[in-house]
N, C-alpha and C positions, 0 to 999 in steps of 0.2 A: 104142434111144432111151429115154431116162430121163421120166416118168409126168412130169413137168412140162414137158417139152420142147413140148409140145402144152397149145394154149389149153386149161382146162378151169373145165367151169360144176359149181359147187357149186349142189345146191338141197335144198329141203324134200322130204327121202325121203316123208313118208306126205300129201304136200299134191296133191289132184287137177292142180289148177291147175298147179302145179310140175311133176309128173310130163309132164302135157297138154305143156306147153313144152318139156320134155324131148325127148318125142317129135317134136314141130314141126322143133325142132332137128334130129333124126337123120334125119328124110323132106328136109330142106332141104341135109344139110351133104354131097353128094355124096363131097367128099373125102374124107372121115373127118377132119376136123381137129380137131374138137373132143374131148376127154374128160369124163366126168362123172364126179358121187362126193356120194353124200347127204351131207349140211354134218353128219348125225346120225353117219356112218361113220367107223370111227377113221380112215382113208384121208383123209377130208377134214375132218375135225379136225388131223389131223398137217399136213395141207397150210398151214392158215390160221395153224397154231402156227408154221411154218417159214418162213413172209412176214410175220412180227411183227405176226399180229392175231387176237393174244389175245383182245382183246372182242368180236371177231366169234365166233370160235371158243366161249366164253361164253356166247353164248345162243341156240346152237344146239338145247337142247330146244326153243325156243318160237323158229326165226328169223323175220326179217320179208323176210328178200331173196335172192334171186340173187347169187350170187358168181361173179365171174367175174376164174380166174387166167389171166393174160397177160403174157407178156413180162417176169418180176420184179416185174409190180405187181396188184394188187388193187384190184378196180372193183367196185358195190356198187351196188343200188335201179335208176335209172331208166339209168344209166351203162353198168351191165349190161348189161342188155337189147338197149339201143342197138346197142352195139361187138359183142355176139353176133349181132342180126339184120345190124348192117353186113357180115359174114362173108358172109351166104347169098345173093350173088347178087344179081338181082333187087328181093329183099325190103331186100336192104342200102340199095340206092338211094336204095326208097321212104322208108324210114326217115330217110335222111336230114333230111327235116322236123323230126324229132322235135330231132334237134338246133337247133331253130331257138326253143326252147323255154326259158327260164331255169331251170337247175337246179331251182335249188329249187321250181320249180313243178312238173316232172318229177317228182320227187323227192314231194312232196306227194301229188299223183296216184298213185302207185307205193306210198306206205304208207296210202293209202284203201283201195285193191283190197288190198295185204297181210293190213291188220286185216279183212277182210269173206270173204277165199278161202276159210277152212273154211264158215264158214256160205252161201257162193253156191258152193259146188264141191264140198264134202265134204273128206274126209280118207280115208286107207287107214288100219288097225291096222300096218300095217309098210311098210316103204321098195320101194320099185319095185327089184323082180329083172329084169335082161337076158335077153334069150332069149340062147342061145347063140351067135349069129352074132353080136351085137352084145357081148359079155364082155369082150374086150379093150378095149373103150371104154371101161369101166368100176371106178374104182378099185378 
């Protein structure tokens, strides 16, 4: 199975926050459906170059969002998030609400927490390593 055939969440390799969801993800995704790949790693730079989003890809030293590759397309900020938690079950349901929300407020909310996640979460000096059982998840 070819590395994109499987939904995968780009995020902020050194962002607490990012990582924290990361994790959430992997405790929630029984399947294993999901793949990951720091937006910093050539893996998921190459990804975002290869779905024609250059400017995402751009400014991934400093990014502000969640990328999440699906099905040929590219989802992005509160969109994200959404269609990842709509995945897990349960949690997908609940979420549901969120769509009940106008983008752009979504959207708004989603790059408040962005700009404020290093200073209310911290940061790591380098990107979050897999333990071994989880590697193959990982671009």
């Amino acid at each position: 199975m070819s590395t994109t055939a499987q939904p995968t969440i780009l995020f902020d390799g050194v962002c607490n926050l990012c990582n924290g969801f990361v994790q959430f993800v992997i405790r929630h995704d029984a399947a294993g459906r999901f793949r990951f790949a720091a937006l910093q790693s050539a893996a998921g730079q190459a990804l975002l170059v290869a779905h024609g989003q250059q400017d995402v890809a751009a400014t991934a030293a400093d990014p502000d969002s969640v990328v999440l590759v699906e099905g040929g397309r590219v989802y992005t900020h509160s969109t994200a998030v959404l269609r990842i938690i709509g995945h897990l079950g349960a949690l997908g349901r609940m979420a549901q609400v969120g769509w009940l929300l106008p983008r752009a407020w979504r959207d708004a909310l989603y790059r408040y927490v962005a700009r404020h996640r290093y200073q209310w979460f911290g940061q790591q000096e380098s990107c979050l390593l897999p333990t071994p059982a989880l590697r193959a998840r990982f671009l």
